[in-house]
N, C-alpha and C positions, 0 to 999 in steps of 0.2 A: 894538412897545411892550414897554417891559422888565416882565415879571412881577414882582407884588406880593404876599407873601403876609403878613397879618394873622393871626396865632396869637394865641389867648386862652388862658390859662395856659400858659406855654411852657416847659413839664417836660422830661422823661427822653424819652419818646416824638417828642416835638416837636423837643427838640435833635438827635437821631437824626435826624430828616426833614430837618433845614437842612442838615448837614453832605452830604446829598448833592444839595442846591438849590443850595446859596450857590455852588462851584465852578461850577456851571450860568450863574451872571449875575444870579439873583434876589434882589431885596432883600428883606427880608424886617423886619416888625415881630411883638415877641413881648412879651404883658403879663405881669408877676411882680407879687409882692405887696409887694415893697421895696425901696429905694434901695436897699442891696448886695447884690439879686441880680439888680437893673437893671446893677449896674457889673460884673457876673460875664458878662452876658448880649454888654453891649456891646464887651465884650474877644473873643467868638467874632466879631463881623462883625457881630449882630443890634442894629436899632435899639430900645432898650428904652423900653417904660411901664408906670408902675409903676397898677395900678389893681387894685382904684379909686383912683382919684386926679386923676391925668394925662386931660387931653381926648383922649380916642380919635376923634372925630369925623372930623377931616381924614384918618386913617389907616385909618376904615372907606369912606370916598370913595376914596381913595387905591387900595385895596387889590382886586388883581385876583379874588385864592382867598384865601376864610378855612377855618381851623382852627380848632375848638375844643373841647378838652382841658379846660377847665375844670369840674371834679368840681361836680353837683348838690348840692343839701341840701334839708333839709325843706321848703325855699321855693321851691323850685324852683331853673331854673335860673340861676345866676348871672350868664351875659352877657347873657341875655335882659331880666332883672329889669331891668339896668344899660342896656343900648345897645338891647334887640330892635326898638325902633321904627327906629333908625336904620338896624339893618341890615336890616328889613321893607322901606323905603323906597326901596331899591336890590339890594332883593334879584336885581332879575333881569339886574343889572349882572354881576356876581359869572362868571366861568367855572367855578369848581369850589367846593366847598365839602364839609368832611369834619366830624364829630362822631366822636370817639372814644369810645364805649359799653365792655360790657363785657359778655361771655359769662354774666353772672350776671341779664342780663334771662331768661334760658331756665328758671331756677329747677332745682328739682333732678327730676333723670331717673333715679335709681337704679345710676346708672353706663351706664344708657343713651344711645345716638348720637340729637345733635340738628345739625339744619343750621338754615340762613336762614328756611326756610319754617317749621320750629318755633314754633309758637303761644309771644308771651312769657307766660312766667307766673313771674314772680319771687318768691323765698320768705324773700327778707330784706327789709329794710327801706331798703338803697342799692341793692339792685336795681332794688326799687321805683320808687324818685329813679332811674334810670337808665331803663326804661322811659319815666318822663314825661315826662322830658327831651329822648328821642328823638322822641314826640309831637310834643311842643313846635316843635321844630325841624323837622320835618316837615310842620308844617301853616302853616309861613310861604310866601303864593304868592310861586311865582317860584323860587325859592332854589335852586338846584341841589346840593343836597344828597345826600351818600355819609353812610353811615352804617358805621362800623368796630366789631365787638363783639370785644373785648382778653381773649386767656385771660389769663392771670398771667405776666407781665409778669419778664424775666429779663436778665440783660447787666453791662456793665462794672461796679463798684459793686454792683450787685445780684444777688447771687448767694449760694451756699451755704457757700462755700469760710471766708471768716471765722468764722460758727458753728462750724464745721468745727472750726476752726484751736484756734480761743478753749475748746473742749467746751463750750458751748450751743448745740451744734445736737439737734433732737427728732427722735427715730424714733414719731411719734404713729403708730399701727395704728387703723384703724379699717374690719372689714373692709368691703371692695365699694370701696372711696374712691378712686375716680380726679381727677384733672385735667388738665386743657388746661394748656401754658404757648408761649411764643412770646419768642423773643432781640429785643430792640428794635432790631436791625438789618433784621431780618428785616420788622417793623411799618414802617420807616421804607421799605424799598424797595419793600412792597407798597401804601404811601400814596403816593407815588411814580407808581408804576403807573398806579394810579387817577387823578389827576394828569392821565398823558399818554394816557389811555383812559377820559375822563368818560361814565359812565351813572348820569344823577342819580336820582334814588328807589332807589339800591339800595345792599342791607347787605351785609357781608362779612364773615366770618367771620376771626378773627385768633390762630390758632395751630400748633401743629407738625403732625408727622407721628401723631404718638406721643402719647395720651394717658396717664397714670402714674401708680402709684400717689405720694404724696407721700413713704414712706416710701422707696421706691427711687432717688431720685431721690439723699436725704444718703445712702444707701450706696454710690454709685456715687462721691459727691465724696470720699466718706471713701476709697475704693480709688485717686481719682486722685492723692488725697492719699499716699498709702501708712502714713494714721492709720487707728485702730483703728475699724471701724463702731459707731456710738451704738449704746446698748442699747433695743432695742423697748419702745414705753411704750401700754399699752392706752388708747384714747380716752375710755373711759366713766369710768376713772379718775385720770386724768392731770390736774395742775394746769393749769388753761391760762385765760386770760384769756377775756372774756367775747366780745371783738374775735376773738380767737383761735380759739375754739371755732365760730365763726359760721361760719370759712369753712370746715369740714367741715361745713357743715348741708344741700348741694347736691352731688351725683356726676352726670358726664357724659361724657361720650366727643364732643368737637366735631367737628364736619367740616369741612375744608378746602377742597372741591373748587372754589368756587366764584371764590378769586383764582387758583389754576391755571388752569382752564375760560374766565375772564373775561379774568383780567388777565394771563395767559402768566407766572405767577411762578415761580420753582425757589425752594423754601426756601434758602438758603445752610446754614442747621441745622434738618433736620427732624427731629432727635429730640434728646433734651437732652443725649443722649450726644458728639453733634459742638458741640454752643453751652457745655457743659459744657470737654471739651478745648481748644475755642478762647480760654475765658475763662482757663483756665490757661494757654497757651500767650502771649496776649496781658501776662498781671502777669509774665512772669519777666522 
């Protein structure tokens, strides 16, 4: 039976995952929010739908493993709101089934180490929506459900180097301030993994070797660069938007051990210093 996989919001992380499916044999469906990024979608091999919109029905029957990527809001969650009966309904059809979270359900630890077993206690307001969302999808019987929590999220496109390039990139200091971050390669082979070593009711944790300060990370792109490092700009006074300032309101140090231990994964870039080189290495 040829594998089917149904992705809900079929972003950055998700496109990552096809490209090492699709070679595999898998077809796969992936929903976007519009006709031209349904015709961007169907240009990689992915059969697109635009939703809401499009009847997903036949392609949640269809579909062996779902994924879904699709970011919560105050109302929860959005594929749920939209299809969750349908996919209730056959939930225990389903072989594997992933939720992409995010490290920001842990809330903030002081720059302290948290793993899986880490009580959530989230201290924003999308963390929030992201705890409940995992609820949510957790408490559908049947569903074989992996649950992925996403440090910050790095790779082709998204990286430091243009700030960089452009001088709008920020040396914000703020001391004790670390973060998790993880290459979307990296995300795509350890979904993967999980994939072909399903253990349902369990989270994993989704980042590098190397936790870092945020401010190290533009000085290292500025040296790869061989441009001048930004000038350090203190946090308490620095302009910064309201979005912006939020995500220094949580420090953490995440752990990884558990897709090593579990899923037998080798980071390809365990620290941002090798995903960093390879993102230069990859544009020249």
């Amino acid at each position: 039976m040829t594998k089917t996989l149904l992705s809900f919001g079929h972003g950055y992380s998700a496109q990552a995952l096809t490209k090492l499916l699709l070679p595999e044999g898998w077809r796969i469906s992936g929903t976007t929010r519009t006709a031209e990024k349904a015709e961007t979608l169907a240009a990689t091999g992915i059969a697109p739908l635009v939703f809401p919109g499009d009847d997903v029905d036949q392609a949640i029957r269809d579909a062996t493993h779902l994924l879904i990527s699709a970011g919560p809001d105050a109302d929860g969650d959005p594929v749920l709101r939209a299809v969750g009966a349908q996919i209730a309904a056959r939930a225990a059809s389903f072989e594997w089934a992933g939720y992409l979270s995010t490290t920001g359900v842990y809330g903030d630890h002081s720059g302290g180490w948290v793993d899986e077993d880490t009580p959530l206690s989230p201290s924003t307001r999308r963390g929030q929506w992201r705890k409940d969302a995992e609820a949510a999808w957790s408490a559908i019987p049947g569903l074989p459900l992996h649950i992925f929590r996403l440090a910050g999220i790095y790779g082709p496109g998204r990286g430091p180097f243009a700030k960089v390039r452009s001088g709008t990139a920020r040396r914000i200091i703020k001391p004790g301030q670390v973060f998790s971050r993880i290459h979307v390669v990296d995300i795509a082979q350890i979904v993967q993994a999980s994939i072909r070593h399903p253990n349902p009711g369990t989270a994993y944790n989704l980042c590098d070797d190397d936790p870092a300060p945020p401010q190290d990370v533009i000085a290292h792109a500025a040296d790869l660069l061989g441009l001048p490092i930004p000038p350090a700009e203190d946090f308490d006074t620095a302009e910064m938007t309201p979005m912006a300032r939020s995500f220094y309101a949580e420090s953490k140090r995440v752990r990884n051990d558990r897709i090593k231990t579990d899923l037998g994964v080798d980071l390809l870039y365990p620290t941002y210093k090798e995903g960093l080189a390879a993102l230069l290495r990859e544009a020249e």
